[in-house]
DOVEXGU-696259 format. One record per residue: residue in three letters; z, y, x of N, C-alpha, C in turn. Coordinates in steps of 0.001 Angstrom, whole numbers, plus 500000, padded with zeros to 6 digits. Example, Ala and Ser with C-alpha at 12.3 -4.5 7.8 and 13.67 -1.06 7.14 Angstrom:
<rs>
Ala507800494310513190507800495500512300507800496700513200 Ser507080497750512850507140498940513670507870500030512900 
</rs>
This chain:
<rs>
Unk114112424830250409113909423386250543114879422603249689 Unk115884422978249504116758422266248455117195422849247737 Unk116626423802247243117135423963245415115974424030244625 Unk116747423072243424116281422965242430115578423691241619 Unk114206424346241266113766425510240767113882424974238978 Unk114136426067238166113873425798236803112474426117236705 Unk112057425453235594110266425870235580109965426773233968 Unk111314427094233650111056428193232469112531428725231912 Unk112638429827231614113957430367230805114508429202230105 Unk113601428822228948113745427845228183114638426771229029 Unk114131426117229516114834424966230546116248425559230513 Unk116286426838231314117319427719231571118667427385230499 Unk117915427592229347118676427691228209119284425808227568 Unk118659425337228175118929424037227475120105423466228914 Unk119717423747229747120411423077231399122109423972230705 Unk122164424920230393123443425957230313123887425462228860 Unk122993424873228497124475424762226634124862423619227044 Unk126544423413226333127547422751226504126887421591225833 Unk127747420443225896128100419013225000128313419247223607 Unk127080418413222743127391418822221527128800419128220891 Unk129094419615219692130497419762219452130752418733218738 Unk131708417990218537132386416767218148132233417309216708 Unk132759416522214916133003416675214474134134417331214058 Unk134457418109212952135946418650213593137319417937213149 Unk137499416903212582138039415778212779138452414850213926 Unk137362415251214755136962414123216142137291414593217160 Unk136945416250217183137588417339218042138895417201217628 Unk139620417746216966140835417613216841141495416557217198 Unk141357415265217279141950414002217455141673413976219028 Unk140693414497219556140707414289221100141145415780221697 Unk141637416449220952142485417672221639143920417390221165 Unk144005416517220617145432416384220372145735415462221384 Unk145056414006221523145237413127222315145232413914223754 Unk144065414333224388144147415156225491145750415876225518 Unk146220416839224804147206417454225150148285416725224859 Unk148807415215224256149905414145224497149712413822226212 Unk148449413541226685148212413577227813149155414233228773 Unk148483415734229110148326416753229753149960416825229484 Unk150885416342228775152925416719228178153185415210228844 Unk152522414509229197153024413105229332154256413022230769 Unk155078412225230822156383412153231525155372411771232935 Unk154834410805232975154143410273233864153046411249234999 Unk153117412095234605152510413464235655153196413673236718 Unk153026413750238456154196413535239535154032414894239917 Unk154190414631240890153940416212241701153146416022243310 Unk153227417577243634152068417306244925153354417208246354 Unk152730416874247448153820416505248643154699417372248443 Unk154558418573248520155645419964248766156575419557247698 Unk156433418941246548157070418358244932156631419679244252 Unk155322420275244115155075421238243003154966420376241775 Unk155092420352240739154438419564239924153183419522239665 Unk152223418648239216150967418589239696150317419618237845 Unk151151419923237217150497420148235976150832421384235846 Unk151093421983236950151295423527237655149866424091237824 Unk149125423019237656147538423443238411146956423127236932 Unk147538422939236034146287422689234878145984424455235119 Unk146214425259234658145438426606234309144196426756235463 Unk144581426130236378143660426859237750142368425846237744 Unk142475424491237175141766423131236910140945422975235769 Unk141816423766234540141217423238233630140922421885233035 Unk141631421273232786141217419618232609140586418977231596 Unk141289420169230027140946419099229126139209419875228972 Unk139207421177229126137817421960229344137118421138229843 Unk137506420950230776136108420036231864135877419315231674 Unk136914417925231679136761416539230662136150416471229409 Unk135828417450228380135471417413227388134028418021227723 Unk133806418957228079132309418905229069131748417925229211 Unk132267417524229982131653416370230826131497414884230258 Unk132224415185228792132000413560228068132875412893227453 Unk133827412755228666135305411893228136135560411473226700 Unk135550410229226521135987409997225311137375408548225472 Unk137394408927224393138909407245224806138344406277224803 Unk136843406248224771136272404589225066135485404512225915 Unk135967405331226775134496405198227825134972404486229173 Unk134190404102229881134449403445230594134172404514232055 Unk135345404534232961134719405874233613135338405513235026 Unk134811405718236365135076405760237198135257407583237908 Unk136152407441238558136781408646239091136428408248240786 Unk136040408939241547135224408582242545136444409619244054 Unk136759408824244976138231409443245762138810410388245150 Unk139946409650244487140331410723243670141991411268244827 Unk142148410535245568142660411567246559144719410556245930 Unk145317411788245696146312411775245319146815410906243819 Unk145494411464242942145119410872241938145544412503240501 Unk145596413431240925145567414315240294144742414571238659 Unk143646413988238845142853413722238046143094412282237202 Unk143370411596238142143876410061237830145084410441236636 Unk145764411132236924147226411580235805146575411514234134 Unk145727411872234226144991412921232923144160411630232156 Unk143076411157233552142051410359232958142293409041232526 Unk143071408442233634143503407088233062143784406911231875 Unk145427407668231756145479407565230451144750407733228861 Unk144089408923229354143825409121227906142736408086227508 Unk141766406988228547141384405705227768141862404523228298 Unk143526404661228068143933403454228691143767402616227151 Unk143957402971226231143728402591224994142390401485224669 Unk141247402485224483140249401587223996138964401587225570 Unk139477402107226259138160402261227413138412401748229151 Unk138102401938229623138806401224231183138594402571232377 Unk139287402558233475139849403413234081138944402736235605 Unk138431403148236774138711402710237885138478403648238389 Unk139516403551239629139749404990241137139280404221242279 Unk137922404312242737137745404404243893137826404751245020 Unk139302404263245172139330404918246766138926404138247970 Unk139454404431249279139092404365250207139134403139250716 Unk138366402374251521138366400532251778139104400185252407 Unk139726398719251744141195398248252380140565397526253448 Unk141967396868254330141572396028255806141047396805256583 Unk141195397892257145140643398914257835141713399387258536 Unk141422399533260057142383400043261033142628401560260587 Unk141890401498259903142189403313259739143309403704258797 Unk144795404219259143146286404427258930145661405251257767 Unk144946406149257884145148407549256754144837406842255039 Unk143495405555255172143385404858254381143776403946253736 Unk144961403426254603145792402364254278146792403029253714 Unk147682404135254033147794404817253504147865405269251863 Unk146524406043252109146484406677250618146203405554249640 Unk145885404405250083145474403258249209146939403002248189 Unk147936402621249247149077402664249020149882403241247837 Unk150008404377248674150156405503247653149481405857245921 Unk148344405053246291147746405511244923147921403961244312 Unk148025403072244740148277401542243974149869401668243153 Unk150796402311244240152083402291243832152198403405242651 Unk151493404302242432151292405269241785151166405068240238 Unk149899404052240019149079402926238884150516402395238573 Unk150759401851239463151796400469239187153421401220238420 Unk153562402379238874154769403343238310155029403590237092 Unk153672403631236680153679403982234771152994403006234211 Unk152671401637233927152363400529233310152098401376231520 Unk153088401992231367152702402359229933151484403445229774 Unk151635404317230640150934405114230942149131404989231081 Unk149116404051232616147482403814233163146882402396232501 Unk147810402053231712147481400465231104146650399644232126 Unk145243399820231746144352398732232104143923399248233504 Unk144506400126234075143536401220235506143037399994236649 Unk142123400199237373141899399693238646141539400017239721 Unk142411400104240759141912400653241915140464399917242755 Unk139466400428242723138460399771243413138330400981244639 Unk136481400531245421136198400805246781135191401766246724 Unk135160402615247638133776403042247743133794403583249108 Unk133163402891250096132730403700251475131051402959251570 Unk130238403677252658129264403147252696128964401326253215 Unk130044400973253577130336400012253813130590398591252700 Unk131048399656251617131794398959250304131472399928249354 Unk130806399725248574130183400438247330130609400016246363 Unk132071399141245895132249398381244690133091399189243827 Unk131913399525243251132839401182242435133580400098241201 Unk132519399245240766133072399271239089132808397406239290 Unk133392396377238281132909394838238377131442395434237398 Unk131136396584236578130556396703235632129580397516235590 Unk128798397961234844128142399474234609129174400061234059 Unk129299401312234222129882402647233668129786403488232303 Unk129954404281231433129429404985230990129487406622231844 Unk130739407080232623130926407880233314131439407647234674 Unk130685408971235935131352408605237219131659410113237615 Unk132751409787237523133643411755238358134106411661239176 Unk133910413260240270134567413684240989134389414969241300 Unk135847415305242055136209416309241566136764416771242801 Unk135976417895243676135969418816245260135784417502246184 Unk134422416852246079134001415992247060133137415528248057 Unk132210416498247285130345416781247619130664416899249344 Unk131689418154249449131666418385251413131930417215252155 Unk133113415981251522133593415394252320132515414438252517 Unk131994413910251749130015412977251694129350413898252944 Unk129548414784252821128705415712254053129059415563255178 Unk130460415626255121130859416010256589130912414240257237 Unk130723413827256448130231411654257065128722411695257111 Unk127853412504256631126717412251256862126552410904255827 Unk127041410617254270126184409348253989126419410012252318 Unk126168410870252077125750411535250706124807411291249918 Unk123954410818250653122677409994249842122946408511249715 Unk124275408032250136124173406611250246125292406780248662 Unk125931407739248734127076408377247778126202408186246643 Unk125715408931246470124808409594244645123688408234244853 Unk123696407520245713122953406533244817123491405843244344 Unk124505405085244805125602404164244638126333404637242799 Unk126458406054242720126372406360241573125759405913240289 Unk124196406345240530123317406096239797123502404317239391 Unk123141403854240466123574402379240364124684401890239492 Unk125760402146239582126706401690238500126537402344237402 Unk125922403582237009126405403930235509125406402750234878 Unk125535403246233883124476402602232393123244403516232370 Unk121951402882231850121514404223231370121927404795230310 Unk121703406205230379122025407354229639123630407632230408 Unk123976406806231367125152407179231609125689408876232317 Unk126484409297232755126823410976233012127435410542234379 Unk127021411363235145127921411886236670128343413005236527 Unk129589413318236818130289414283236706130729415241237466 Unk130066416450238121130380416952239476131846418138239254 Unk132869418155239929133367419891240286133180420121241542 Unk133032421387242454132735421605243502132715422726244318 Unk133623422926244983133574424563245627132046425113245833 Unk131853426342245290130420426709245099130468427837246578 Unk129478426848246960129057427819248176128220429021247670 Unk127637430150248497126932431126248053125842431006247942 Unk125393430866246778123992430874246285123081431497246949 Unk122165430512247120120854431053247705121195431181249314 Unk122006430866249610122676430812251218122146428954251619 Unk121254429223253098121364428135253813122354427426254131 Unk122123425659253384123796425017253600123815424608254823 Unk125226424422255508125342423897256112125916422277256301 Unk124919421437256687124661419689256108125894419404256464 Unk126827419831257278128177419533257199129359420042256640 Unk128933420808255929129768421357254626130897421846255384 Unk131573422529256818132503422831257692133387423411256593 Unk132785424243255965133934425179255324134442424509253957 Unk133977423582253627134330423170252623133559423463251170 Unk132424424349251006131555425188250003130053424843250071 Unk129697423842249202128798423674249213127865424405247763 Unk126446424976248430126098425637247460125397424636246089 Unk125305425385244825125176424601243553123458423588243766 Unk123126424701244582121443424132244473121569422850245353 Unk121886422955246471122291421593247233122898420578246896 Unk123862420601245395124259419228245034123585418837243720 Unk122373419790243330121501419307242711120629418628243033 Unk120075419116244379119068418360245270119368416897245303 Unk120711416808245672121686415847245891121454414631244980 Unk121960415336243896121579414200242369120034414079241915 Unk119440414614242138118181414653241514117430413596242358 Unk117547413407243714117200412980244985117161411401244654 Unk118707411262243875119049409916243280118589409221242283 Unk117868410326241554117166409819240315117814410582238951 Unk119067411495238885119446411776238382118784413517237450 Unk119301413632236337118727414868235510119563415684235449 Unk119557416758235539120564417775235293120537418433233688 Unk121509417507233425122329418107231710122403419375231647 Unk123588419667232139124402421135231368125424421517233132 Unk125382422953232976126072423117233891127370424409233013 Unk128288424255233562129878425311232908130436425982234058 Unk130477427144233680131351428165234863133152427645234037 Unk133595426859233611134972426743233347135709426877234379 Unk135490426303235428135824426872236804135858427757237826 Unk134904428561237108134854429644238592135814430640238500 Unk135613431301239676136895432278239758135706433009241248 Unk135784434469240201135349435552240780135903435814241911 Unk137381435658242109138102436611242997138069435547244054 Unk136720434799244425136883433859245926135325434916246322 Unk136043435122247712134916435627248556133965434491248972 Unk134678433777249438133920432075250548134283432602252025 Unk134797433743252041134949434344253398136202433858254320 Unk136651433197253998137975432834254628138358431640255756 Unk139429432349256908138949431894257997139414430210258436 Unk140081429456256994140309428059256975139216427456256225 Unk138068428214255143137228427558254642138115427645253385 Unk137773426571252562138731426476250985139863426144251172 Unk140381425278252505141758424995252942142878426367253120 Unk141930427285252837142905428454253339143064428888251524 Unk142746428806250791143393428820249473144446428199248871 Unk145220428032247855145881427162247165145231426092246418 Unk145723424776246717147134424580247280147552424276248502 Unk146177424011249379146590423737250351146731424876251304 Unk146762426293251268147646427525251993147554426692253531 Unk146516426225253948146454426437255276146870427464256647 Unk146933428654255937147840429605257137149334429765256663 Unk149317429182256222150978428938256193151196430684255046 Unk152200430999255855152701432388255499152193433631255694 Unk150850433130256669149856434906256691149469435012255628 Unk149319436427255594148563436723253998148769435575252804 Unk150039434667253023149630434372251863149550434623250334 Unk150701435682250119150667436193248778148825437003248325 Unk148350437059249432146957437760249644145609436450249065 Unk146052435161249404145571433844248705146172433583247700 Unk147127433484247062147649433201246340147049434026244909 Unk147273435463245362146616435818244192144570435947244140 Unk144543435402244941142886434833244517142761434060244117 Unk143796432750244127143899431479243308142959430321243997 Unk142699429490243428141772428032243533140371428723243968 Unk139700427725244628138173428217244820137572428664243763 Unk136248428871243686135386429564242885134851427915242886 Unk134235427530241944134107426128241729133228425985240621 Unk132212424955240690130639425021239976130732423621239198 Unk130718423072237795131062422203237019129174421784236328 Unk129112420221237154127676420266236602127662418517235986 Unk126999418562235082126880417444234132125258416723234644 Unk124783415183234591124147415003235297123704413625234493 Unk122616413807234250122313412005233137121357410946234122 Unk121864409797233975120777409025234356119883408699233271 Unk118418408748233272117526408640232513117956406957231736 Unk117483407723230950117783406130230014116807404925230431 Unk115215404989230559114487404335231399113566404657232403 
</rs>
Protein backbone atom coordinates (compact mmCIF):
# COMPACT_ATOMS: atom_id res chain seq x y z
CA UNK A 1 0.00 0.00 0.00
CA UNK A 2 2.74 2.48 0.29
CA UNK A 3 5.48 1.92 -1.80
CA UNK A 4 6.22 3.42 -4.60
CA UNK A 5 6.51 0.82 -7.56
CA UNK A 6 9.02 1.73 -10.50
CA UNK A 7 7.26 0.92 -13.78
CA UNK A 8 10.60 -0.06 -15.67
CA UNK A 9 14.49 -0.68 -15.09
CA UNK A 10 14.83 2.30 -17.17
CA UNK A 11 13.00 4.57 -14.60
CA UNK A 12 15.28 2.53 -12.27
CA UNK A 13 18.18 3.93 -13.93
CA UNK A 14 17.26 7.53 -14.25
CA UNK A 15 15.59 7.73 -10.29
CA UNK A 16 19.54 6.35 -9.20
CA UNK A 17 21.91 8.80 -11.29
CA UNK A 18 23.29 11.60 -9.35
CA UNK A 19 22.99 15.60 -10.05
CA UNK A 20 24.45 16.55 -13.14
CA UNK A 21 28.22 17.23 -12.72
CA UNK A 22 29.05 20.90 -12.41
CA UNK A 23 31.59 22.22 -14.80
CA UNK A 24 34.97 21.58 -13.59
CA UNK A 25 35.71 25.06 -12.79
CA UNK A 26 32.30 25.27 -10.90
CA UNK A 27 32.96 21.99 -9.12
CA UNK A 28 36.04 23.08 -7.92
CA UNK A 29 34.95 26.52 -6.66
CA UNK A 30 32.07 24.84 -4.71
CA UNK A 31 34.40 22.15 -3.21
CA UNK A 32 36.66 24.58 -2.23
CA UNK A 33 34.03 26.93 -0.81
CA UNK A 34 32.26 23.84 0.85
CA UNK A 35 35.54 22.78 2.53
CA UNK A 36 36.42 26.80 3.86
CA UNK A 37 33.07 25.85 5.29
CA UNK A 38 33.34 22.44 6.77
CA UNK A 39 37.44 24.32 8.57
CA UNK A 40 35.33 27.31 9.58
CA UNK A 41 35.98 28.57 13.46
CA UNK A 42 32.27 28.92 13.81
CA UNK A 43 31.42 25.02 14.04
CA UNK A 44 30.35 24.35 18.08
CA UNK A 45 30.02 21.22 19.50
CA UNK A 46 27.29 18.74 20.71
CA UNK A 47 26.00 18.94 24.68
CA UNK A 48 28.64 16.31 25.89
CA UNK A 49 31.20 19.30 23.95
CA UNK A 50 32.15 16.63 21.12
CA UNK A 51 32.81 18.84 18.41
CA UNK A 52 30.12 18.73 15.99
CA UNK A 53 32.62 18.24 12.83
CA UNK A 54 33.60 14.93 14.56
CA UNK A 55 30.51 13.65 12.69
CA UNK A 56 31.39 14.96 9.21
CA UNK A 57 32.77 11.31 8.14
CA UNK A 58 29.63 9.55 9.59
CA UNK A 59 27.24 12.61 7.79
CA UNK A 60 28.83 13.28 4.95
CA UNK A 61 27.91 16.86 4.25
CA UNK A 62 29.55 18.25 1.44
CA UNK A 63 28.44 14.63 -0.49
CA UNK A 64 24.97 15.14 0.35
CA UNK A 65 24.67 18.86 -0.07
CA UNK A 66 26.05 18.61 -3.41
CA UNK A 67 23.49 15.81 -4.22
CA UNK A 68 20.95 17.41 -3.26
CA UNK A 69 21.63 20.86 -5.07
CA UNK A 70 23.20 23.36 -2.83
CA UNK A 71 24.53 26.10 -4.49
CA UNK A 72 25.71 29.63 -2.92
CA UNK A 73 22.62 31.17 -4.38
CA UNK A 74 20.03 29.29 -3.45
CA UNK A 75 17.64 30.07 -1.35
CA UNK A 76 17.08 27.09 1.07
CA UNK A 77 15.18 26.27 4.02
CA UNK A 78 16.46 23.63 6.51
CA UNK A 79 13.33 22.22 8.12
CA UNK A 80 13.90 21.43 12.50
CA UNK A 81 17.12 21.51 12.25
CA UNK A 82 17.40 20.62 15.94
CA UNK A 83 20.75 21.90 17.37
CA UNK A 84 21.52 23.33 14.05
CA UNK A 85 24.23 20.80 13.02
CA UNK A 86 23.41 21.16 9.56
CA UNK A 87 22.72 24.86 10.14
CA UNK A 88 26.87 25.08 10.75
CA UNK A 89 27.56 24.00 7.08
CA UNK A 90 24.43 25.43 5.25
CA UNK A 91 24.01 28.81 6.34
CA UNK A 92 27.12 29.73 5.64
CA UNK A 93 28.10 28.54 2.60
CA UNK A 94 25.06 30.94 0.98
CA UNK A 95 25.35 33.50 3.38
CA UNK A 96 27.02 35.27 0.46
CA UNK A 97 24.76 35.41 -2.54
CA UNK A 98 21.59 33.19 -1.32
CA UNK A 99 19.40 33.25 1.98
CA UNK A 100 19.34 30.75 4.81
CA UNK A 101 16.03 29.95 6.98
CA UNK A 102 15.80 27.27 10.07
CA UNK A 103 12.55 26.40 10.87
CA UNK A 104 12.19 25.59 14.07
CA UNK A 105 9.78 25.04 16.54
CA UNK A 106 6.76 27.85 17.34
CA UNK A 107 7.42 30.62 19.68
CA UNK A 108 4.75 31.77 22.58
CA UNK A 109 4.12 28.28 23.45
CA UNK A 110 3.93 26.87 26.99
CA UNK A 111 5.92 24.21 25.81
CA UNK A 112 9.70 24.68 27.84
CA UNK A 113 11.49 22.12 25.38
CA UNK A 114 10.53 24.70 22.49
CA UNK A 115 11.22 27.73 24.03
CA UNK A 116 14.09 26.33 24.70
CA UNK A 117 15.64 25.07 21.61
CA UNK A 118 14.34 28.27 19.96
CA UNK A 119 16.71 29.96 22.17
CA UNK A 120 19.44 28.10 21.78
CA UNK A 121 19.37 28.14 18.14
CA UNK A 122 18.64 32.18 17.85
CA UNK A 123 21.68 32.70 20.20
CA UNK A 124 23.57 30.34 18.07
CA UNK A 125 22.75 32.62 14.48
CA UNK A 126 23.44 35.60 16.53
CA UNK A 127 27.22 34.14 17.74
CA UNK A 128 28.80 34.24 14.33
CA UNK A 129 27.30 37.40 12.44
CA UNK A 130 30.27 36.80 10.06
CA UNK A 131 29.60 33.47 9.61
CA UNK A 132 25.36 32.97 9.08
CA UNK A 133 25.16 36.60 7.59
CA UNK A 134 21.68 36.94 6.34
CA UNK A 135 20.16 33.45 8.34
CA UNK A 136 16.55 33.45 9.69
CA UNK A 137 15.04 31.64 12.16
CA UNK A 138 11.40 30.96 11.07
CA UNK A 139 8.29 28.37 12.13
CA UNK A 140 6.97 25.33 11.24
CA UNK A 141 4.33 23.34 13.37
CA UNK A 142 0.98 22.44 12.05
CA UNK A 143 -0.24 25.30 13.67
CA UNK A 144 2.39 27.70 11.97
CA UNK A 145 3.63 26.72 8.64
CA UNK A 146 5.75 29.97 8.02
CA UNK A 147 8.65 28.25 6.64
CA UNK A 148 9.97 31.02 4.29
CA UNK A 149 8.43 35.20 3.74
CA UNK A 150 9.17 33.57 0.08
CA UNK A 151 9.25 30.62 -2.32
CA UNK A 152 12.33 28.53 -1.97
CA UNK A 153 14.56 27.03 -4.35
CA UNK A 154 15.45 24.19 -1.67
CA UNK A 155 13.76 22.55 1.56
CA UNK A 156 16.00 20.06 3.84
CA UNK A 157 15.91 17.83 6.40
CA UNK A 158 17.81 15.78 7.85
CA UNK A 159 16.53 12.37 10.45
CA UNK A 160 12.93 13.83 10.59
CA UNK A 161 10.39 11.84 8.62
CA UNK A 162 9.75 9.70 12.32
CA UNK A 163 9.32 12.74 14.33
CA UNK A 164 6.19 14.03 11.58
CA UNK A 165 5.04 10.47 12.46
CA UNK A 166 5.17 10.13 15.78
CA UNK A 167 2.64 13.76 15.82
CA UNK A 168 0.57 12.21 13.37
CA UNK A 169 0.67 15.50 10.90
CA UNK A 170 3.20 14.32 8.08
CA UNK A 171 0.92 15.04 5.46
CA UNK A 172 0.32 18.45 6.81
CA UNK A 173 4.52 18.43 6.79
CA UNK A 174 5.28 17.53 2.91
CA UNK A 175 2.61 19.70 1.90
CA UNK A 176 3.57 22.71 3.53
CA UNK A 177 6.82 21.83 1.66
CA UNK A 178 5.62 21.65 -1.67
CA UNK A 179 3.92 24.94 -0.99
CA UNK A 180 6.90 27.05 -0.35
CA UNK A 181 9.37 25.78 -2.86
CA UNK A 182 9.30 27.29 -6.46
CA UNK A 183 8.52 25.21 -9.19
CA UNK A 184 11.19 23.02 -10.24
CA UNK A 185 12.14 23.56 -6.71
CA UNK A 186 14.06 20.22 -4.64
CA UNK A 187 13.07 18.68 -1.16
CA UNK A 188 15.69 17.21 0.35
CA UNK A 189 15.25 14.02 2.46
CA UNK A 190 18.08 12.03 4.96
CA UNK A 191 16.47 9.36 6.95
CA UNK A 192 17.04 6.32 9.05
CA UNK A 193 16.05 3.56 6.55
CA UNK A 194 13.77 1.26 7.97
CA UNK A 195 13.74 -2.36 6.43
CA UNK A 196 12.63 -2.52 3.18
CA UNK A 197 9.69 -4.04 2.21
CA UNK A 198 8.80 -4.27 6.06
CA UNK A 199 5.25 -2.98 7.24
CA UNK A 200 5.77 0.65 8.72
CA UNK A 201 4.91 1.42 11.66
CA UNK A 202 2.68 5.04 11.30
CA UNK A 203 4.42 5.94 14.42
CA UNK A 204 7.79 5.50 13.46
CA UNK A 205 8.52 4.11 17.54
CA UNK A 206 11.88 3.09 16.63
CA UNK A 207 12.90 5.81 14.88
CA UNK A 208 13.34 3.88 11.04
CA UNK A 209 11.25 4.65 8.68
CA UNK A 210 11.22 2.54 5.55
CA UNK A 211 12.43 4.32 2.01
CA UNK A 212 9.10 3.35 0.28
CA UNK A 213 7.02 5.13 2.98
CA UNK A 214 8.69 8.50 2.64
CA UNK A 215 8.16 8.26 -0.92
CA UNK A 216 4.58 7.64 -0.54
CA UNK A 217 4.99 10.55 1.69
CA UNK A 218 6.29 13.02 -1.02
CA UNK A 219 4.61 11.82 -3.89
CA UNK A 220 1.20 12.05 -1.86
CA UNK A 221 2.21 15.88 -1.88
CA UNK A 222 2.59 16.24 -5.36
CA UNK A 223 6.12 15.71 -5.38
CA UNK A 224 8.60 13.51 -8.09
CA UNK A 225 11.21 11.49 -7.12
CA UNK A 226 14.67 12.75 -8.70
CA UNK A 227 17.58 10.72 -7.67
CA UNK A 228 18.09 8.71 -4.71
CA UNK A 229 22.23 8.15 -3.03
CA UNK A 230 23.30 5.45 -0.64
CA UNK A 231 26.11 8.28 0.59
CA UNK A 232 24.73 7.43 3.77
CA UNK A 233 24.17 4.10 4.43
CA UNK A 234 26.01 2.00 6.59
CA UNK A 235 25.70 -1.74 6.29
CA UNK A 236 26.76 -2.50 9.75
CA UNK A 237 23.05 -1.21 11.23
CA UNK A 238 20.88 -4.16 11.91
CA UNK A 239 17.54 -1.81 12.85
CA UNK A 240 17.53 -4.37 15.63
CA UNK A 241 18.29 -2.43 18.57
CA UNK A 242 16.60 -2.25 21.78
CA UNK A 243 16.55 1.94 21.97
CA UNK A 244 15.56 2.13 18.20
CA UNK A 245 18.29 4.62 16.43
CA UNK A 246 18.64 6.32 19.92
CA UNK A 247 20.64 3.41 20.89
CA UNK A 248 23.40 4.34 18.27
CA UNK A 249 25.79 7.26 18.17
CA UNK A 250 25.51 9.96 19.13
CA UNK A 251 22.99 9.68 21.12
CA UNK A 252 24.34 6.09 22.98
CA UNK A 253 21.14 5.77 24.71
CA UNK A 254 22.33 2.78 26.96
CA UNK A 255 24.79 4.61 28.30
CA UNK A 256 27.83 2.20 28.82
CA UNK A 257 26.21 -1.29 27.82
CA UNK A 258 27.64 -2.57 24.90
CA UNK A 259 28.65 0.50 24.03
CA UNK A 260 31.94 0.05 22.32
CA UNK A 261 29.50 -2.75 20.53
CA UNK A 262 27.46 0.65 19.00
CA UNK A 263 30.02 2.55 18.57
CA UNK A 264 31.65 0.47 16.21
CA UNK A 265 28.45 0.14 14.05
CA UNK A 266 28.47 3.84 13.86
CA UNK A 267 25.42 6.26 12.72
CA UNK A 268 22.24 4.63 11.35
CA UNK A 269 21.99 3.11 8.04
CA UNK A 270 20.35 6.17 6.40
CA UNK A 271 18.50 6.63 2.84
CA UNK A 272 19.35 10.16 0.93
CA UNK A 273 16.43 11.01 -1.55
CA UNK A 274 16.15 14.04 -3.88
CA UNK A 275 12.55 15.09 -4.73
CA UNK A 276 11.28 17.88 -7.50
CA UNK A 277 8.26 19.77 -7.51
CA UNK A 278 6.92 19.66 -11.02
CA UNK A 279 7.51 22.73 -12.69
CA UNK A 280 3.66 22.96 -13.75
Amino acid sequence: MYRSVLAAAAAFVFLAAPAPAPADDAGASWDSAMAAVLAGDHRGSSRSGTPNSSRDGARNPAGTLKFLGLQPDSSVVEIWPAGGWYTEIIAPFVAGKGQFYGAQFPGGTDMEFFNRARDAYQAKLEAHPEAYGNAQMTEMYPDSMALAPEPVDLVLTFRNVHNWMSRDFEDEVFQAFYDVLKPGGVLGIVEHRGTPGSEQDPKAESGYVTEEYTIMLAEKAGFVLDAKSEINANPRDTRDHPEGVWTLPPTLRLGDEDREKYLAIGETDRYTLRFRKPEA
